[in-house]
VEXDREN-2710 file (C-alpha; in Angstrom, 1 decimal):
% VEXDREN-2710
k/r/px/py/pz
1/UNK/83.1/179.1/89.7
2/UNK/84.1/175.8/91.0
3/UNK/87.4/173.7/90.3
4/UNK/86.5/172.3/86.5
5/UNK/85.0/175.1/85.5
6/UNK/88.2/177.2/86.0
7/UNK/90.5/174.4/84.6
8/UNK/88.2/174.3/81.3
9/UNK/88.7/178.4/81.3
10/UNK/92.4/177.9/82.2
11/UNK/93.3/175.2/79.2
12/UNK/91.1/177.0/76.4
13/UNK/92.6/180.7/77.5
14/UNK/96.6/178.9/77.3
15/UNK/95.8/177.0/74.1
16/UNK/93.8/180.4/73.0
17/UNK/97.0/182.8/73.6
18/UNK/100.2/180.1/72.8
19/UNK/98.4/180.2/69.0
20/UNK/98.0/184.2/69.3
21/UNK/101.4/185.2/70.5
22/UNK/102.4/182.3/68.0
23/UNK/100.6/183.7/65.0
24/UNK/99.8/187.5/66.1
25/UNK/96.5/187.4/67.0
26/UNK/93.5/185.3/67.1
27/UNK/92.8/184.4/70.7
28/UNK/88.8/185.0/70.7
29/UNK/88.8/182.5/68.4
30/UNK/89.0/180.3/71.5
31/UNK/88.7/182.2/74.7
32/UNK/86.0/184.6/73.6
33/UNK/83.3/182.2/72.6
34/UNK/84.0/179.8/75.5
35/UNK/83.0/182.8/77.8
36/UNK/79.7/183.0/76.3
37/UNK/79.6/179.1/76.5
38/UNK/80.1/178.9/79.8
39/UNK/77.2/181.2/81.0
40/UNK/78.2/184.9/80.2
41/UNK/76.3/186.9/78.2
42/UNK/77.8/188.8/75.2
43/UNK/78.8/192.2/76.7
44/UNK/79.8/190.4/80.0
45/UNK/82.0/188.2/78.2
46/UNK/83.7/190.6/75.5
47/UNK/84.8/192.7/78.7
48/UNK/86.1/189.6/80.5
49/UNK/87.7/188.6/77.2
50/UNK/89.3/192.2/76.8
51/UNK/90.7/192.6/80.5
52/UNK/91.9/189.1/80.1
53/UNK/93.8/189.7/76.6
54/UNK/96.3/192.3/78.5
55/UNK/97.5/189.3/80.5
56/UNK/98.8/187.9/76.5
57/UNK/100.5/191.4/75.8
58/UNK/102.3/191.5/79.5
59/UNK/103.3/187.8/78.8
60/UNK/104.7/188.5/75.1
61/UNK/106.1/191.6/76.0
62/UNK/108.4/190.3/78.8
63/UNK/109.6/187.6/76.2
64/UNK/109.9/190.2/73.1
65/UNK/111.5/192.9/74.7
66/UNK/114.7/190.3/75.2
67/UNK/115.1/190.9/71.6
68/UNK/114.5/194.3/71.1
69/UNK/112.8/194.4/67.7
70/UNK/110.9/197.4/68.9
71/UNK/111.5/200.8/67.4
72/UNK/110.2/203.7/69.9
73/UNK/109.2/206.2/66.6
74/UNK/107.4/203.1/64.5
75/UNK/105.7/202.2/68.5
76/UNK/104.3/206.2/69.0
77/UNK/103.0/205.8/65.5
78/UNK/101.1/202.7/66.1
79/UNK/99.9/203.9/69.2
80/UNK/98.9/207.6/68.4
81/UNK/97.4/206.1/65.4
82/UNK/95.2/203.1/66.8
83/UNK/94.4/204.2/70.1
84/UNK/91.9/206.7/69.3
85/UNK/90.5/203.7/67.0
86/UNK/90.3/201.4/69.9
87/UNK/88.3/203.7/72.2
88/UNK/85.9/204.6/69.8
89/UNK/85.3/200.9/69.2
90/UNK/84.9/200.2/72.7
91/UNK/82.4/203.1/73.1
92/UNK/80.1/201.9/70.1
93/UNK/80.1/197.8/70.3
94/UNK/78.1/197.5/73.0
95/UNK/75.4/199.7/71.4
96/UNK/75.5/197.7/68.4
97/UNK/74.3/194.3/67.3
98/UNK/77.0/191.8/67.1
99/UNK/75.5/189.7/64.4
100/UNK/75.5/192.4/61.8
101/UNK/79.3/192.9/61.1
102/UNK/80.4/189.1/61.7
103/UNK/80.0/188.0/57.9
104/UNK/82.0/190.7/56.8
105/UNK/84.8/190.2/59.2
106/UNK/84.7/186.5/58.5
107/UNK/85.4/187.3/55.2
108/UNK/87.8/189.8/55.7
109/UNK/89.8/187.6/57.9
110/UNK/89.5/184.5/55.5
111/UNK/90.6/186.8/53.1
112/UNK/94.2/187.9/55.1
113/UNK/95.0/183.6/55.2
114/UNK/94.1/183.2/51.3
115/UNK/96.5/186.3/50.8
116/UNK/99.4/184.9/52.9
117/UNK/99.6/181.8/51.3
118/UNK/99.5/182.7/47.6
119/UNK/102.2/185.4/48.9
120/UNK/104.7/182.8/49.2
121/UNK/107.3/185.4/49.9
122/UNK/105.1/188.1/51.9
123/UNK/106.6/188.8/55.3
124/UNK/110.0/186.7/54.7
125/UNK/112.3/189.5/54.9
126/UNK/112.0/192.5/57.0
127/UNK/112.7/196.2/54.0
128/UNK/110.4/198.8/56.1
129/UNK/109.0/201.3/53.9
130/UNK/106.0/204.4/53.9
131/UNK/107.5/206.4/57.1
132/UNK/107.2/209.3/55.4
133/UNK/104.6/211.9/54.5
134/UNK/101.4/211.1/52.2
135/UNK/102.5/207.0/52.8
136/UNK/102.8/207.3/56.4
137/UNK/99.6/209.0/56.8
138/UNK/97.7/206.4/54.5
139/UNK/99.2/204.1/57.2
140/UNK/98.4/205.6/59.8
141/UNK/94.4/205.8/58.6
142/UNK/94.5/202.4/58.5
143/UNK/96.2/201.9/62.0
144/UNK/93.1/203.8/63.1
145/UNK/90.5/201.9/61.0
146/UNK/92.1/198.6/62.9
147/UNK/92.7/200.2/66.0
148/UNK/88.7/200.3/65.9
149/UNK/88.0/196.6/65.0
150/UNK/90.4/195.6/67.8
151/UNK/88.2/198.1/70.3
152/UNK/84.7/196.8/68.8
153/UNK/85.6/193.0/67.5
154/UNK/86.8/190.5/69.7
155/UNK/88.0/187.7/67.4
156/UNK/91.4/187.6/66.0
157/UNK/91.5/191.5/65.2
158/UNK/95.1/191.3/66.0
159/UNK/95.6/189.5/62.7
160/UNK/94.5/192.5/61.2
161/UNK/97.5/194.6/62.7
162/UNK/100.1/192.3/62.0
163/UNK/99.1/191.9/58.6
164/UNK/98.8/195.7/58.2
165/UNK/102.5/196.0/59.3
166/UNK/103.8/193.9/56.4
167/UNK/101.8/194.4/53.9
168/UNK/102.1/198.4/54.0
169/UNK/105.2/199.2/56.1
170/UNK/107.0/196.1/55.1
171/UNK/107.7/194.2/58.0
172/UNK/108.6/190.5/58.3
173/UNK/106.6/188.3/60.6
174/UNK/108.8/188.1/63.1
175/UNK/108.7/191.9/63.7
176/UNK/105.5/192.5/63.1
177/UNK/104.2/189.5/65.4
178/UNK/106.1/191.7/68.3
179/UNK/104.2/195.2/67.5
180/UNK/101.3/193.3/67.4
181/UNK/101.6/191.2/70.9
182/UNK/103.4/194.1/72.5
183/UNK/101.2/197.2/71.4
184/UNK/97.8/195.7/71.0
185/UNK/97.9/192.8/73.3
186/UNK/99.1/195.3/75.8
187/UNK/98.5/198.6/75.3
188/UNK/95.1/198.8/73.0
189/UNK/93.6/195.9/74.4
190/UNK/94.3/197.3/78.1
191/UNK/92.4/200.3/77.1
192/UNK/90.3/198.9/75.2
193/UNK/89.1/197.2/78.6
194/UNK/89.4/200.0/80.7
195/UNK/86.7/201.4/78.4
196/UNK/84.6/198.5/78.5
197/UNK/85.1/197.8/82.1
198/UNK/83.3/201.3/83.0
199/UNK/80.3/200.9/80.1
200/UNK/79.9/197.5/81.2
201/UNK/80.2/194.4/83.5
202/UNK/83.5/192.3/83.9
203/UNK/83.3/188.6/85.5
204/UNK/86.1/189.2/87.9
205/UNK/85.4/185.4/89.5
206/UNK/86.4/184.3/86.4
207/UNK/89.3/185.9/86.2
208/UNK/92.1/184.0/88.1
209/UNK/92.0/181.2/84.9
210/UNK/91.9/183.5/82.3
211/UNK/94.8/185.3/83.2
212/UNK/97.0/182.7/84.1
213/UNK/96.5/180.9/80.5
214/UNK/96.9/184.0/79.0
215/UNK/100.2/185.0/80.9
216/UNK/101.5/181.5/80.0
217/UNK/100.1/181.3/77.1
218/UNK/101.2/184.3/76.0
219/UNK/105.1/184.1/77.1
220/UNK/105.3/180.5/75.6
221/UNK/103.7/180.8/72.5
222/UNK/106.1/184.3/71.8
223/UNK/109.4/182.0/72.8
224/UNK/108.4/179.2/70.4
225/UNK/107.8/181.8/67.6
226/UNK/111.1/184.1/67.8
227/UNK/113.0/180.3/68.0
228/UNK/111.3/178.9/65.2
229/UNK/111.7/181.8/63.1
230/UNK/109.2/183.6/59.8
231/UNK/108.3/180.6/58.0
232/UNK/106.7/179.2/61.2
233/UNK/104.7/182.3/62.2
234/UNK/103.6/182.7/58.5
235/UNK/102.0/179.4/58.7
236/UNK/100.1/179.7/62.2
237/UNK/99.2/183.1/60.8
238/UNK/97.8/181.4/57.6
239/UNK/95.7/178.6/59.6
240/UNK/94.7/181.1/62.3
241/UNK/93.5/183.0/59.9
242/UNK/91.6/180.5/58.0
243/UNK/89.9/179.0/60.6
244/UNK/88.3/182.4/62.3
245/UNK/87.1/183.5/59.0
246/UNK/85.3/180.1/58.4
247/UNK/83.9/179.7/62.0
248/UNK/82.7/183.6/61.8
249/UNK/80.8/183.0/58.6
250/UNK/79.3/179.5/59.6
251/UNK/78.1/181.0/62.8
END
């Protein structure tokens, strides 16, 4: 790839992952479809985009383990729980169709915004709840259920996870924008691309830009959020949101 071309991949993947480390998820919205843009073609490009989308979780997790918002029983959960997802995903996407499950998950994602902002007080304060029995295993099945979009789906399936975390365990955003940038930007999404990265084909060339923006991206955009506080991530989580929902159902 010549100079512009990795600049252009280098200023959509840091604007891509400062919104997704500022909002807990969302950096296909960007990154993703400018891969296919640019020349690659879908299963290239959701590999590139996956391998890429670890560089996010190293750069959030050097800036959110300063904090140390992370519990290691609540982390073994999430990860026992979604990684299975997330391989199982990886394994089926690429046998599948894109086009057929992008309505629904525009929806679906439209629908996590619309939620967020007529829950005025919905991840505000952090009262954890359902670690036990019959409540932590209904949230563990739907760890797994999103542990599979975020293996299969490229665009802003982290959303899912960091609303699943306070909506059903109770988390504020602040919190639950760290699992989500820590654990899936990290850990699922790395092996979520190892998987991919065997089954398929991964633009290595391109990968010097990607992984910059989304180091930088990805450490910047998580400083700005823990400064600024819930209120802030709530509202980049609402607009994030909105917009993938509307620009997977338009197409």
């Amino acid at each position: 790839m010549g100079f512009v071309d990795q600049l252009v991949l280098f200023i959509a993947s840091f604007t891509a992952n400062w919104f997704s480390a500022l909002s807990g998820g969302g950096a296909g919205l960007i990154q993703f479809p400018m891969l296919i843009f640019l020349g690659l073609p879908f299963g290239v490009a959701l590999a590139t985009h996956k391998v890429a989308s670890v560089a996010l979780g190293l750069g959030a997790t050097v800036r959110h383990f300063r904090e140390s918002h992370l519990e290691r029983r609540f982390s073994l959960i999430i990860l026992g729980a979604g990684l299975p997802g997330v391989v199982l995903g990886a394994g089926t996407i690429l046998k599948i169709p894109p086009s057929y499950a992008q309505f629904a998950l525009g929806v679906l994602t439209l629908a996590l915004g619309l939620y967020s902002v007529f829950k005025p007080r919905l991840g505000m304060e952090h009262s954890p709840r359902n670690r036990e029995g019959r409540a932590l295993l209904g949230g563990m099945v739907g760890l797994f259920v999103v542990g599979f979009l975020n293996g299969s789906i490229t665009s802003g399936t982290g959303l899912f996870l960091t609303m699943w975390l306070i909506h059903h365990f109770g988390l504020d955003y602040k919190r639950a924008v760290a699992y989500t940038l820590v654990l899936c930007g990290l850990v699922w999404n790395g092996t979520g691309a190892l998987v991919l990265g065997l089954l398929g084909t991964i633009a290595w060339s391109w990968m010097p830009a990607l992984l910059a923006g989304s180091l930088i991206g990805g450490y910047l955009g998580s400083h700005y959020a823990l400064k600024k506080g819930n209120l802030w991530i709530k509202r980049a989580f609402e607009i994030v949101t909105i917009l993938i929902g509307l620009k997977l159902i338009i197409g």
